[in-house]
PDB file with SEQRES, HELIX, SHEET and CRYST1 records, atoms N, CA, C and O in Angstrom:
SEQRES   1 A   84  UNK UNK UNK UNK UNK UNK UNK UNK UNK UNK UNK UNK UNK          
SEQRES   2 A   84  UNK UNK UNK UNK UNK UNK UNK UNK UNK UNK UNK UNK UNK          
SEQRES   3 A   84  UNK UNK UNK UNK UNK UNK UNK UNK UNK UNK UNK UNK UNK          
SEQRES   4 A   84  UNK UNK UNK UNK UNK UNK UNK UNK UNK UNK UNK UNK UNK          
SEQRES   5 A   84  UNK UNK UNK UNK UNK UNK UNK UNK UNK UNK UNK UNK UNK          
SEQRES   6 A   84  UNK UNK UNK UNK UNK UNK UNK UNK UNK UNK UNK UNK UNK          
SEQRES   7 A   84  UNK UNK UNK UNK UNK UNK                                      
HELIX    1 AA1 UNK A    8  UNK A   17  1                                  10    
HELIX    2 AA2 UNK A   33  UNK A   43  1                                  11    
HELIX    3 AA3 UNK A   67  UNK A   74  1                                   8    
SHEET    1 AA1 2 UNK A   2  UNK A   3  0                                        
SHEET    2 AA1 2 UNK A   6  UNK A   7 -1                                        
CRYST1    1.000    1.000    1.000  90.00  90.00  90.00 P 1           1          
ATOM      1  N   UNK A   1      53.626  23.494  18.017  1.00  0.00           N  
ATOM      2  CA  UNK A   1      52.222  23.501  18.326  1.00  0.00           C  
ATOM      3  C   UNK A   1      51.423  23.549  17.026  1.00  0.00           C  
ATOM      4  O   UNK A   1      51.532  24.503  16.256  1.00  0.00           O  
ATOM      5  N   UNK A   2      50.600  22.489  16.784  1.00  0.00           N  
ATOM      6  CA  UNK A   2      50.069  22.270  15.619  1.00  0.00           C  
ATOM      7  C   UNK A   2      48.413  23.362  16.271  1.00  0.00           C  
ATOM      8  O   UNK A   2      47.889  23.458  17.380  1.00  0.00           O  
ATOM      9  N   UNK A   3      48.122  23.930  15.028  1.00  0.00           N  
ATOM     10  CA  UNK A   3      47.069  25.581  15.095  1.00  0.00           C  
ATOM     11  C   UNK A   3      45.587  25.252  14.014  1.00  0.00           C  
ATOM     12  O   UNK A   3      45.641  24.183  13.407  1.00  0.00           O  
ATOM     13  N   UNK A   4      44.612  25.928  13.838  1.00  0.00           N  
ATOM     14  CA  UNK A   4      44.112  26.266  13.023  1.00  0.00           C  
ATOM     15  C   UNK A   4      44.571  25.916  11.479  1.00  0.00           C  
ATOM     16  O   UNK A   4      43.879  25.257  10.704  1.00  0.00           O  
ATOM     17  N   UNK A   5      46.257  26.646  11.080  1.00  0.00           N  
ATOM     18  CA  UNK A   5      46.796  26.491  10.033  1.00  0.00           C  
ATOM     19  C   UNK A   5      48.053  25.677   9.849  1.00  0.00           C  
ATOM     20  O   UNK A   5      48.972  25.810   9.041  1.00  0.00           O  
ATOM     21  N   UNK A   6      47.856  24.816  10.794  1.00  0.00           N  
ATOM     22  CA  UNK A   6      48.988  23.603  10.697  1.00  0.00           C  
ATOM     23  C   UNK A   6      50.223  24.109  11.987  1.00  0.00           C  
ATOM     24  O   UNK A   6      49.923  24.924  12.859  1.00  0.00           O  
ATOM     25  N   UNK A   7      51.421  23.544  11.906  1.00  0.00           N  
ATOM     26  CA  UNK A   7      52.886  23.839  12.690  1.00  0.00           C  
ATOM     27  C   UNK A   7      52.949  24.878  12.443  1.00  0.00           C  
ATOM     28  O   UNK A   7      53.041  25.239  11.270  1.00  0.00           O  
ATOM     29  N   UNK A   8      52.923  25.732  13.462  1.00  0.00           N  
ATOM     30  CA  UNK A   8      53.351  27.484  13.776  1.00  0.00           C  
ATOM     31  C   UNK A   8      54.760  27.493  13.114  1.00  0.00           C  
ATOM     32  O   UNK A   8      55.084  28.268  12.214  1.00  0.00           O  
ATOM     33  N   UNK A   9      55.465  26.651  13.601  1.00  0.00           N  
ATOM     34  CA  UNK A   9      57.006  26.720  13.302  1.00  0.00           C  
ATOM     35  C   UNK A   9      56.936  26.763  11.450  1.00  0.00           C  
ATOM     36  O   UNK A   9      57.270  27.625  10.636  1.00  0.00           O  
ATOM     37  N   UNK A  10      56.536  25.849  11.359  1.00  0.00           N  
ATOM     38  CA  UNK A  10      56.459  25.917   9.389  1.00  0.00           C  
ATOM     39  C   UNK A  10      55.549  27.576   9.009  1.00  0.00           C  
ATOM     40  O   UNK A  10      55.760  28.417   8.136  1.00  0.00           O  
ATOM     41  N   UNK A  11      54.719  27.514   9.896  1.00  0.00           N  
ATOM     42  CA  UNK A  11      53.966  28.512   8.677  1.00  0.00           C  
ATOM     43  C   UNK A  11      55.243  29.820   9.295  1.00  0.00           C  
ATOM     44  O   UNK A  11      55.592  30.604   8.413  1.00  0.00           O  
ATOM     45  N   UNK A  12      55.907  30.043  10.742  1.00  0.00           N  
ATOM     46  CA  UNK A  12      56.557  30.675  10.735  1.00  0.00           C  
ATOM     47  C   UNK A  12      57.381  31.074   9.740  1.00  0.00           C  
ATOM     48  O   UNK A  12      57.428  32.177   9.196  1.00  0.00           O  
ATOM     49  N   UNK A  13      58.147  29.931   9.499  1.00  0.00           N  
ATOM     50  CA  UNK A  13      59.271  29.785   8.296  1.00  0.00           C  
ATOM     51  C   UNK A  13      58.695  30.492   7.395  1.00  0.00           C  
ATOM     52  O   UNK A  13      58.985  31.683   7.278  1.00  0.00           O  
ATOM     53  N   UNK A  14      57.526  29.727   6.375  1.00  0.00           N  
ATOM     54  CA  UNK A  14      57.050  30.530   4.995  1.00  0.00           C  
ATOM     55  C   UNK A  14      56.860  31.798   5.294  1.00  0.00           C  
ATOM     56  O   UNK A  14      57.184  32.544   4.370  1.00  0.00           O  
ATOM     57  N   UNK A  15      56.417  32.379   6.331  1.00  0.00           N  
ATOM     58  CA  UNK A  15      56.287  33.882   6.041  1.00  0.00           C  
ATOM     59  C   UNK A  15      57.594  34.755   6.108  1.00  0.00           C  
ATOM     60  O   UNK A  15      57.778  35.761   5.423  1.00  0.00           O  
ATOM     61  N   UNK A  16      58.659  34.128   7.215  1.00  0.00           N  
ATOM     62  CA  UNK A  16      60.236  34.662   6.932  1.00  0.00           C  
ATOM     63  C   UNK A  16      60.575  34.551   5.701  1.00  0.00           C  
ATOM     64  O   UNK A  16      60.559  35.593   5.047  1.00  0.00           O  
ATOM     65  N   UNK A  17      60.961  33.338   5.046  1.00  0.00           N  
ATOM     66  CA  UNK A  17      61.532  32.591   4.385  1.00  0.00           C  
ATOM     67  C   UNK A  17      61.343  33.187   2.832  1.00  0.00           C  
ATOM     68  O   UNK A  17      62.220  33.484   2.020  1.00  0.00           O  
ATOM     69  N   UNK A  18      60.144  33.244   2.730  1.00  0.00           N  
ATOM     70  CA  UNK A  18      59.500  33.655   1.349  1.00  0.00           C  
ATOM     71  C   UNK A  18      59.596  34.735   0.792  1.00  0.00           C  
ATOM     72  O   UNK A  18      59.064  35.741   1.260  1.00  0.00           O  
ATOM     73  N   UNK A  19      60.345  34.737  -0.401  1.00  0.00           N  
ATOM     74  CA  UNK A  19      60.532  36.200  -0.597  1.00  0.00           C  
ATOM     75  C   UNK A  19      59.855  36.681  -1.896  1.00  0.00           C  
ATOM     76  O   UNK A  19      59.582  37.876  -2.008  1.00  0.00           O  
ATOM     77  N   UNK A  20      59.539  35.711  -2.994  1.00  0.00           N  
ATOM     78  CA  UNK A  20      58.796  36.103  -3.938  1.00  0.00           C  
ATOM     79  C   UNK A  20      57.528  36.018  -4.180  1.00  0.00           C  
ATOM     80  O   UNK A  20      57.275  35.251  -5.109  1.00  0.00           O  
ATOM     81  N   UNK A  21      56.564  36.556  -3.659  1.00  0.00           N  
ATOM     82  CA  UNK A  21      54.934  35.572  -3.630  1.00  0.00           C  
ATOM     83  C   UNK A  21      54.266  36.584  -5.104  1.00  0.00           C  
ATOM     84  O   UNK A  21      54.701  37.644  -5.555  1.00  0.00           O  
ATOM     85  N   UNK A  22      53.421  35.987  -5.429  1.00  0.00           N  
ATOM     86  CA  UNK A  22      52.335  36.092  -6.718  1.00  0.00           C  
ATOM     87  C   UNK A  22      51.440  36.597  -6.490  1.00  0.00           C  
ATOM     88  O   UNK A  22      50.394  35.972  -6.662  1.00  0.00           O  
ATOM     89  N   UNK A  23      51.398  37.635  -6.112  1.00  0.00           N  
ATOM     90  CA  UNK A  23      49.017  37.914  -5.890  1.00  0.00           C  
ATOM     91  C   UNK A  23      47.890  37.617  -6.723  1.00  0.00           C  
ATOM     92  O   UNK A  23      47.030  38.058  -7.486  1.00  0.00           O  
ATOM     93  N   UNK A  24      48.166  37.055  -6.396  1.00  0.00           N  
ATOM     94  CA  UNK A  24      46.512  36.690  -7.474  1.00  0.00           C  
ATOM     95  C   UNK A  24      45.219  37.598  -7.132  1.00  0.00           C  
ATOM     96  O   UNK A  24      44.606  37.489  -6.070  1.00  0.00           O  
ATOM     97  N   UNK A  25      44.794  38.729  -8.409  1.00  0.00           N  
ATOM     98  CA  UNK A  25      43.754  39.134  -7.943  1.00  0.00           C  
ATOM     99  C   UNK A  25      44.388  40.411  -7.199  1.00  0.00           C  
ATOM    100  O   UNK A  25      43.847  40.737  -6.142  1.00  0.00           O  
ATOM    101  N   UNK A  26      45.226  40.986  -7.545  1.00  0.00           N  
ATOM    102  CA  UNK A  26      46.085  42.261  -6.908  1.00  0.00           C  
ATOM    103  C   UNK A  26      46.004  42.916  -8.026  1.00  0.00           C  
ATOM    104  O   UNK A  26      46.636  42.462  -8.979  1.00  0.00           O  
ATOM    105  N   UNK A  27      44.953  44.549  -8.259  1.00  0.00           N  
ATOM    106  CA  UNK A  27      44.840  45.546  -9.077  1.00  0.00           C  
ATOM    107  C   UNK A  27      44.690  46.636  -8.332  1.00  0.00           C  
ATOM    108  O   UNK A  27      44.121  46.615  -7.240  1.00  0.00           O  
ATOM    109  N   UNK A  28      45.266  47.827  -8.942  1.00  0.00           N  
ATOM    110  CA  UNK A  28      44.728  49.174  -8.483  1.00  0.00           C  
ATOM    111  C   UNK A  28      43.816  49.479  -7.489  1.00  0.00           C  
ATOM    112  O   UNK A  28      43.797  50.697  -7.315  1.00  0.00           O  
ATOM    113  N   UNK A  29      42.954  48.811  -6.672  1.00  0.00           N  
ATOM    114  CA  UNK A  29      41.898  48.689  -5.833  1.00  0.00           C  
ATOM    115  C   UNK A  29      41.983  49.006  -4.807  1.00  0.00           C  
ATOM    116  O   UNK A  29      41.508  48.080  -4.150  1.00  0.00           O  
ATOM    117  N   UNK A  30      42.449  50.130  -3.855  1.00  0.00           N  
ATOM    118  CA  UNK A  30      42.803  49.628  -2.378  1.00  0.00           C  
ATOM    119  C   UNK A  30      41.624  49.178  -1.816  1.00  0.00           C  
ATOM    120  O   UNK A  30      41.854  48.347  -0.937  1.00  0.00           O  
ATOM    121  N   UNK A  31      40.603  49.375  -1.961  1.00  0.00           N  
ATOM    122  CA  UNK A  31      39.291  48.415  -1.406  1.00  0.00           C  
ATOM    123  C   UNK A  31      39.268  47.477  -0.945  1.00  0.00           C  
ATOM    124  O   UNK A  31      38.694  46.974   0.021  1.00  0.00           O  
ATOM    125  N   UNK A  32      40.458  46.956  -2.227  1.00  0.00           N  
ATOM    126  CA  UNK A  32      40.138  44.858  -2.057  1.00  0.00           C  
ATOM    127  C   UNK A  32      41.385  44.886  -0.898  1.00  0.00           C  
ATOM    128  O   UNK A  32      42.257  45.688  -0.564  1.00  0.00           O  
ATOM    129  N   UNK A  33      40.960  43.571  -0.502  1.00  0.00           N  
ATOM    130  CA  UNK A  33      42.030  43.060   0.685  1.00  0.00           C  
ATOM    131  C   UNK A  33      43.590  42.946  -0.111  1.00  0.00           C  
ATOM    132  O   UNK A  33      44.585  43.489   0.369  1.00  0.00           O  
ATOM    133  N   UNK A  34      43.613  42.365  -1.051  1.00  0.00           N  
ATOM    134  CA  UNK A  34      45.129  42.100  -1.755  1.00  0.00           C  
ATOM    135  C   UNK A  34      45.610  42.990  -1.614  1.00  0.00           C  
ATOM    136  O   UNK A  34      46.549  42.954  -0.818  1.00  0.00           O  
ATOM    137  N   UNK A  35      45.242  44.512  -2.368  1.00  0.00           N  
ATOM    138  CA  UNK A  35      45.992  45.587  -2.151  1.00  0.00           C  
ATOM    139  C   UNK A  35      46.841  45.882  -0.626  1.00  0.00           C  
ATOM    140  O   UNK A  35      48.042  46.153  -0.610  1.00  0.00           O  
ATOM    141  N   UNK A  36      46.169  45.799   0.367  1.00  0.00           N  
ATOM    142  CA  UNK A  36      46.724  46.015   1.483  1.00  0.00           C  
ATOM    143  C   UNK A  36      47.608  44.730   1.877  1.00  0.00           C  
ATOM    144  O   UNK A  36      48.569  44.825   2.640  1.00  0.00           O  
ATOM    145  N   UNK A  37      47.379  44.053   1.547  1.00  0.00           N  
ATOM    146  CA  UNK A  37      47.912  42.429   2.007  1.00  0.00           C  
ATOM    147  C   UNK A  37      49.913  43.000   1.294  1.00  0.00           C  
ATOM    148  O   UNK A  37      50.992  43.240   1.838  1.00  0.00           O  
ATOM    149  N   UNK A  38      49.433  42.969  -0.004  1.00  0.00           N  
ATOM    150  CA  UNK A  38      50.761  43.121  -0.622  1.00  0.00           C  
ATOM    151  C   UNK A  38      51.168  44.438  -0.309  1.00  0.00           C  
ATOM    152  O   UNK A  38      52.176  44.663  -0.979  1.00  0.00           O  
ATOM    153  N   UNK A  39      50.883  45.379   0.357  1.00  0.00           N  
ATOM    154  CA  UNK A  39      51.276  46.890   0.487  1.00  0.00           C  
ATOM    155  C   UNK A  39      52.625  45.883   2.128  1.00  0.00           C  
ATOM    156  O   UNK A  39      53.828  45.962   2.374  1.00  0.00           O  
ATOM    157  N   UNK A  40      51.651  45.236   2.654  1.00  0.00           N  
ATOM    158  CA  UNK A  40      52.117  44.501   4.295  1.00  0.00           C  
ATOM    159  C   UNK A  40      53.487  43.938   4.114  1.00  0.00           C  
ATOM    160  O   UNK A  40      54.489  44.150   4.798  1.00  0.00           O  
ATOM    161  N   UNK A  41      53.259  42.768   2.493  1.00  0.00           N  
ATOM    162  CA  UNK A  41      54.708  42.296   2.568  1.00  0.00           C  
ATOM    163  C   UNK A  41      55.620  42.775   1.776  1.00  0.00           C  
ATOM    164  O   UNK A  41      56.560  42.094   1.365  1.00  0.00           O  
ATOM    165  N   UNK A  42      55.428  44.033   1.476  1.00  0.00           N  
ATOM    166  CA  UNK A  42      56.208  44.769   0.526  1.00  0.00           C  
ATOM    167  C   UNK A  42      57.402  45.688   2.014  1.00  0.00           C  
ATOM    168  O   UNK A  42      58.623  45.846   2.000  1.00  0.00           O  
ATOM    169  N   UNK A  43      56.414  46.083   3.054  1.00  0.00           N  
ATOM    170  CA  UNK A  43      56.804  46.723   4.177  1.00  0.00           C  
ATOM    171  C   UNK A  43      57.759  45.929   4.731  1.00  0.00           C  
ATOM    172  O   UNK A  43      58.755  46.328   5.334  1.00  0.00           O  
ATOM    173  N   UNK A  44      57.425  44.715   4.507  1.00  0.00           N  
ATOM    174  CA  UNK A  44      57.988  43.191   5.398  1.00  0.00           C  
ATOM    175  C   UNK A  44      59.415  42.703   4.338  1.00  0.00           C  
ATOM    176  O   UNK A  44      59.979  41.609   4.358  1.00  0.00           O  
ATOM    177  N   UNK A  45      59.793  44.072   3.329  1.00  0.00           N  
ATOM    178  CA  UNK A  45      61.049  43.340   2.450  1.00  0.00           C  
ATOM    179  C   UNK A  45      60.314  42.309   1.239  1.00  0.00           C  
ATOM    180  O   UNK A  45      60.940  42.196   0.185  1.00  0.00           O  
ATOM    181  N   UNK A  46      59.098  41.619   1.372  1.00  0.00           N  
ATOM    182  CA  UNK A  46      58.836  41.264   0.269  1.00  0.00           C  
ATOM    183  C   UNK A  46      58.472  41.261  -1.347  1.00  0.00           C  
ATOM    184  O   UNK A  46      57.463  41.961  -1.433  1.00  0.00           O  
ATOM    185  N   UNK A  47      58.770  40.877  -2.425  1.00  0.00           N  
ATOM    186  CA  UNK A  47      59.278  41.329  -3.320  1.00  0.00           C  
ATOM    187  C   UNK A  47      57.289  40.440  -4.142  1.00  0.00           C  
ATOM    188  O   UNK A  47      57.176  39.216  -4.074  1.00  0.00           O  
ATOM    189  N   UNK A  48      56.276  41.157  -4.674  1.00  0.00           N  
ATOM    190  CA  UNK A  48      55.144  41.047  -4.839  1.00  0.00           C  
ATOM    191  C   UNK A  48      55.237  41.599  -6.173  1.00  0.00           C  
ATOM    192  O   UNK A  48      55.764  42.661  -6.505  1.00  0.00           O  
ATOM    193  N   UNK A  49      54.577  40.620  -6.990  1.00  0.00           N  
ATOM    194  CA  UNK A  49      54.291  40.099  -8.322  1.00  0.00           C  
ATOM    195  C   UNK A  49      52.343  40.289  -8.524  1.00  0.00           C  
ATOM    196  O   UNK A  49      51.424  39.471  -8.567  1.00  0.00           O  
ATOM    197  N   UNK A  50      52.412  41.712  -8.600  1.00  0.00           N  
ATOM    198  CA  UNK A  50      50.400  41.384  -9.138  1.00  0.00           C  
ATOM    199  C   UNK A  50      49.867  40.375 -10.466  1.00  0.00           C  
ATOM    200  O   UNK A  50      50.305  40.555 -11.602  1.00  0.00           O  
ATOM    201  N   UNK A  51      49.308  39.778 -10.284  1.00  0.00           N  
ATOM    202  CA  UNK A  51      48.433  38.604 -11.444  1.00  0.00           C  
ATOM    203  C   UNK A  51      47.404  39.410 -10.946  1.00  0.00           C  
ATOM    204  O   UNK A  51      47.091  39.652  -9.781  1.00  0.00           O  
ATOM    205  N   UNK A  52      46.770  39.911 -12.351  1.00  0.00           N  
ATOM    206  CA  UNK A  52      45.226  40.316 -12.621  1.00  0.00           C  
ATOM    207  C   UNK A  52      45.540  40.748 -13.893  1.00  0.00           C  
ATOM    208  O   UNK A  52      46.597  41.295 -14.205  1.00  0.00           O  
ATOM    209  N   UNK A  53      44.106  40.361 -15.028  1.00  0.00           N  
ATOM    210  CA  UNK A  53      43.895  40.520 -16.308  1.00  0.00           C  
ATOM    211  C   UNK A  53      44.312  41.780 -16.860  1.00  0.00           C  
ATOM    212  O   UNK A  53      44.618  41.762 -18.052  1.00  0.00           O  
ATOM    213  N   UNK A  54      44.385  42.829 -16.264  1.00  0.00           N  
ATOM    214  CA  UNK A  54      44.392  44.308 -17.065  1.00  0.00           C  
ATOM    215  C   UNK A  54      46.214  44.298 -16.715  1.00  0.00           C  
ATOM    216  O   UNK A  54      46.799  45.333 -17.034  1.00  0.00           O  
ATOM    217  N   UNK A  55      47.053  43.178 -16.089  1.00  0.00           N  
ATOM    218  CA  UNK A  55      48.046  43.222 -16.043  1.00  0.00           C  
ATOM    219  C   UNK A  55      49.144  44.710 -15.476  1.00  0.00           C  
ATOM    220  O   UNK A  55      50.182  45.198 -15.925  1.00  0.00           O  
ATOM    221  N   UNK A  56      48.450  44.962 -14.555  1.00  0.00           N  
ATOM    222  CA  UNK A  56      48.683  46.307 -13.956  1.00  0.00           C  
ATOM    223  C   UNK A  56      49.867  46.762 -13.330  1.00  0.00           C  
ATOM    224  O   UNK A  56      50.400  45.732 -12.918  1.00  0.00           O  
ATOM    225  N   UNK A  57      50.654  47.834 -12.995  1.00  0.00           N  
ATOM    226  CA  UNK A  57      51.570  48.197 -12.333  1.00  0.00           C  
ATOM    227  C   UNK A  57      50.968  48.611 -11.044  1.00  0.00           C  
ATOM    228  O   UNK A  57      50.353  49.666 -10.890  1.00  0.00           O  
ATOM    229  N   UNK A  58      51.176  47.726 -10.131  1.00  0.00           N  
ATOM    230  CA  UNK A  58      50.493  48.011  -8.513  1.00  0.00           C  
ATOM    231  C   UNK A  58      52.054  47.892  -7.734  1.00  0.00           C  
ATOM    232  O   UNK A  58      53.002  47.129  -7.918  1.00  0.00           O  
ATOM    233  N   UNK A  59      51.818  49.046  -6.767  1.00  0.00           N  
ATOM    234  CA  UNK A  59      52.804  49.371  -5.911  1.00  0.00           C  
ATOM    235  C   UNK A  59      54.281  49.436  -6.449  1.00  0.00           C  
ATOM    236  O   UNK A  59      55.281  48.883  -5.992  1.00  0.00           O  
ATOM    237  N   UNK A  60      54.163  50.178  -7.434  1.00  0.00           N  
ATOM    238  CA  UNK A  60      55.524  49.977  -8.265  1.00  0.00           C  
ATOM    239  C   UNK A  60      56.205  48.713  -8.891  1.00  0.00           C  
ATOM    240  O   UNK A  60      57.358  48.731  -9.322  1.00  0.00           O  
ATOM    241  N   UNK A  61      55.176  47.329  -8.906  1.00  0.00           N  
ATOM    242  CA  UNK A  61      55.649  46.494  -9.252  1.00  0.00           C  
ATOM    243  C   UNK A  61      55.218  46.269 -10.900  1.00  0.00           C  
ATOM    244  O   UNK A  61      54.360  47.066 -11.278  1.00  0.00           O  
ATOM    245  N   UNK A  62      55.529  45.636 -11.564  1.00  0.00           N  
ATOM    246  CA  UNK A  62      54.809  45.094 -13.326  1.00  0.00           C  
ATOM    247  C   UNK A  62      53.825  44.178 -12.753  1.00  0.00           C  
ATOM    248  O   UNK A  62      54.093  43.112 -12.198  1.00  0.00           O  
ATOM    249  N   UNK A  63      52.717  44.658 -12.923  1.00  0.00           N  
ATOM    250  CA  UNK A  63      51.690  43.233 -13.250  1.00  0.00           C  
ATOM    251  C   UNK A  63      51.753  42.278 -14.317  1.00  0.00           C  
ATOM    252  O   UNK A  63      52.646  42.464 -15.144  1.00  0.00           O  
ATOM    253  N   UNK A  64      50.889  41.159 -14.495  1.00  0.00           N  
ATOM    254  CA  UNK A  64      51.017  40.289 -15.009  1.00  0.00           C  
ATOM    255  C   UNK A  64      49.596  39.270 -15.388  1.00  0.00           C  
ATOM    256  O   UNK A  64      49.374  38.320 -14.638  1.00  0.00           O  
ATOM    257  N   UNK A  65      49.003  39.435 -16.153  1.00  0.00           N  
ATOM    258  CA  UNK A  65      48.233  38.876 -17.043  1.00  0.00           C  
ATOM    259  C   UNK A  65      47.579  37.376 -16.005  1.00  0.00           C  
ATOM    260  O   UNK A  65      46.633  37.142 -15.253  1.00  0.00           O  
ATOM    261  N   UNK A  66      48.488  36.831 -16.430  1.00  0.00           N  
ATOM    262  CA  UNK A  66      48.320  35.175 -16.319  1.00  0.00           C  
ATOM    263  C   UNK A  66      49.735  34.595 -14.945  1.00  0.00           C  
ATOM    264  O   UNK A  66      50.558  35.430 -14.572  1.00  0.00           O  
ATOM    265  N   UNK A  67      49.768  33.246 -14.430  1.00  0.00           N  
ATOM    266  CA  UNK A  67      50.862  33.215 -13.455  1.00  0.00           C  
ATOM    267  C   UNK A  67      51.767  32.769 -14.552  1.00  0.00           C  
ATOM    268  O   UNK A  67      52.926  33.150 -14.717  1.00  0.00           O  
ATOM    269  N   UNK A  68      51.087  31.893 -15.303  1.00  0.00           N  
ATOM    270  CA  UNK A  68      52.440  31.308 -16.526  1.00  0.00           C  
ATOM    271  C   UNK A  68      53.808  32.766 -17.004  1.00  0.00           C  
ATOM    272  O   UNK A  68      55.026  32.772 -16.828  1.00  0.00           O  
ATOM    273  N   UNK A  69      52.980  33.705 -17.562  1.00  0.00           N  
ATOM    274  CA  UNK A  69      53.145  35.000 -17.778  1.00  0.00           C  
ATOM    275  C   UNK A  69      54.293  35.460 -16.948  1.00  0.00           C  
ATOM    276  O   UNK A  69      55.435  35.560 -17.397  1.00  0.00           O  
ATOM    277  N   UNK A  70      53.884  35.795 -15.470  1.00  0.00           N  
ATOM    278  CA  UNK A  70      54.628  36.021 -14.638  1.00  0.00           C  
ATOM    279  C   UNK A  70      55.719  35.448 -14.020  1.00  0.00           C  
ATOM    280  O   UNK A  70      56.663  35.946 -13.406  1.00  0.00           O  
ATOM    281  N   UNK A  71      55.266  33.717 -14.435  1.00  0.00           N  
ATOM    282  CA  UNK A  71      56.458  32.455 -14.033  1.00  0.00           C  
ATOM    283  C   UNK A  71      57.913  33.001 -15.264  1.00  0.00           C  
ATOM    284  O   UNK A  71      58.946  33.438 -14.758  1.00  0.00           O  
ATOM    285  N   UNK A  72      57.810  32.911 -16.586  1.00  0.00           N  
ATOM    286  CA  UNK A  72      58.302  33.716 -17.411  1.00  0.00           C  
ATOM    287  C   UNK A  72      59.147  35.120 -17.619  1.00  0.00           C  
ATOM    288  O   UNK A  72      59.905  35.604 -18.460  1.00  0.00           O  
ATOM    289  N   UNK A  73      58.801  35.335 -16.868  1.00  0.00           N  
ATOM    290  CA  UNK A  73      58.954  37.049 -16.449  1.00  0.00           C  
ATOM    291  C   UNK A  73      60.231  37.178 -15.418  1.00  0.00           C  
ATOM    292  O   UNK A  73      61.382  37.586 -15.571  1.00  0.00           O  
ATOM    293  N   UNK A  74      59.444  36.601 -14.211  1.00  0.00           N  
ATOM    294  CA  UNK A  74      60.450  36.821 -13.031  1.00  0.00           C  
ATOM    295  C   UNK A  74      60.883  35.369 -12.753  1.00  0.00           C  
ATOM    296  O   UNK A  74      61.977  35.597 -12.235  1.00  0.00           O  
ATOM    297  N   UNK A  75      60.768  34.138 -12.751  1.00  0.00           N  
ATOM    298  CA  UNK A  75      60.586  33.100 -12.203  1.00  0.00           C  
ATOM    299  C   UNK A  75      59.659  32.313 -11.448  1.00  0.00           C  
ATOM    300  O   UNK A  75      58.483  32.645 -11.297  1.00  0.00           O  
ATOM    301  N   UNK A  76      60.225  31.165 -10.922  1.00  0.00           N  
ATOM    302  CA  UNK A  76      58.811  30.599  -9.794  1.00  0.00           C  
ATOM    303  C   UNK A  76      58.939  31.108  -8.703  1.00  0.00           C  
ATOM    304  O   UNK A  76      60.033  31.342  -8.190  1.00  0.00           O  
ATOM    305  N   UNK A  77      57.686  31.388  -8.118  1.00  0.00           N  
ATOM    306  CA  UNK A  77      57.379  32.384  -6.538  1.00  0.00           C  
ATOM    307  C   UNK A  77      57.533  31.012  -5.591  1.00  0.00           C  
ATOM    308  O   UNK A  77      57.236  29.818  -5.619  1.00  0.00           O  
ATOM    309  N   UNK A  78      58.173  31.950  -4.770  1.00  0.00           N  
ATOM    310  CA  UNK A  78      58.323  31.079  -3.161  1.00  0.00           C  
ATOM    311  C   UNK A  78      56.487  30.930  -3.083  1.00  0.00           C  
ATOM    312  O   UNK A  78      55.983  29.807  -3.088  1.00  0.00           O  
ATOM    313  N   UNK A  79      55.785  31.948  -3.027  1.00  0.00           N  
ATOM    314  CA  UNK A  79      54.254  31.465  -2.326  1.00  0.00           C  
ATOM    315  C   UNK A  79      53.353  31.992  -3.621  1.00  0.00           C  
ATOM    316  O   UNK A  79      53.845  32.763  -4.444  1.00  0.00           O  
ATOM    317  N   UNK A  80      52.062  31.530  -3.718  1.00  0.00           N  
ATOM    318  CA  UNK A  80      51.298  31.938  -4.524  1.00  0.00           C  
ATOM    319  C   UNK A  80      49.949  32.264  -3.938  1.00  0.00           C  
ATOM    320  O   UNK A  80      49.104  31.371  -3.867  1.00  0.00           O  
ATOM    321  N   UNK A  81      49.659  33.624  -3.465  1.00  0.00           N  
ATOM    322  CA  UNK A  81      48.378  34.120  -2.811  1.00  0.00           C  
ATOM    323  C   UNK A  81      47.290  34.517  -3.576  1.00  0.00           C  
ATOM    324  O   UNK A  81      47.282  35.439  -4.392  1.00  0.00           O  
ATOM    325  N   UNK A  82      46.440  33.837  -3.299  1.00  0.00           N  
ATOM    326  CA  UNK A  82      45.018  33.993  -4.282  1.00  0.00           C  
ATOM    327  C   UNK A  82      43.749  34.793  -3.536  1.00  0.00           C  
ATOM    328  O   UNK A  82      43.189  34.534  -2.471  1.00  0.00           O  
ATOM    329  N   UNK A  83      43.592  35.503  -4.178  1.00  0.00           N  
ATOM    330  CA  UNK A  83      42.526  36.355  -3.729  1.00  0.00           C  
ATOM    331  C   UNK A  83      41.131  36.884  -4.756  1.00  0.00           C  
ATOM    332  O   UNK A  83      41.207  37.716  -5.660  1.00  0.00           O  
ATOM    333  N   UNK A  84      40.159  36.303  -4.413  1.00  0.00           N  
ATOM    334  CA  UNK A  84      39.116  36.175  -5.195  1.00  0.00           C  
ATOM    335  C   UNK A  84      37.835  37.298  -5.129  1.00  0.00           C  
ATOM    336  O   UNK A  84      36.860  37.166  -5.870  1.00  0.00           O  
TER     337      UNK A  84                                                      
END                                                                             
C-alpha cells in the first residue's frame, strides 16, 4: 500500500533494517525533537551517531562535528536524519 511516505513495506524495512543512522542536529537538548527521536531508536537497538558543531557526547554516544567527520569515525550510516 503506497502512503503519505511511499510503500509501507519499504519504509517498513528501513526502520527494521537500519541500524546505524546519523542525527543531524542531535545535542544535549531534550527540548529539541532529535533528542527524543534518538533516545526512541536507541530503545529500538539502534546504534545513533549525534552530528552537531559542539560535537557532543549525547546519550552515551561520541558526537561528531561534521557527517564527513563521523563517516570517518564509524563508517557510512544505513539512514541519515536531519533535524533543523
Amino acid at each position: 500500500m503506497n502512503g503519505l511516505y511511499g510503500n509501507q513495506a519499504d519504509v517498513d524495512r528501513l526502520l527494521l533494517e537500519s541500524q546505524l543512522w546519523f542525527v543531524v542536529g542531535l545535542g544535549n537538548n531534550p527540548d529539541r525533537a532529535a533528542y527524543g527521536v534518538a533516545s526512541l531508536l536507541q530503545a529500538h537497538g539502534k546504534r545513533i551517531v549525534p552530528i552537531y558543531p559542539r560535537a557532543e557526547v549525547v546519550h552515551g554516544e561520541q558526537g561528531y562535528a561534521t557527517i564527513a567527520d563521523a563517516v570517518a569515525a564509524v563508517g557510512i550510516p544505513d539512514v541519515v536524519d536531519v533535524f533543523v
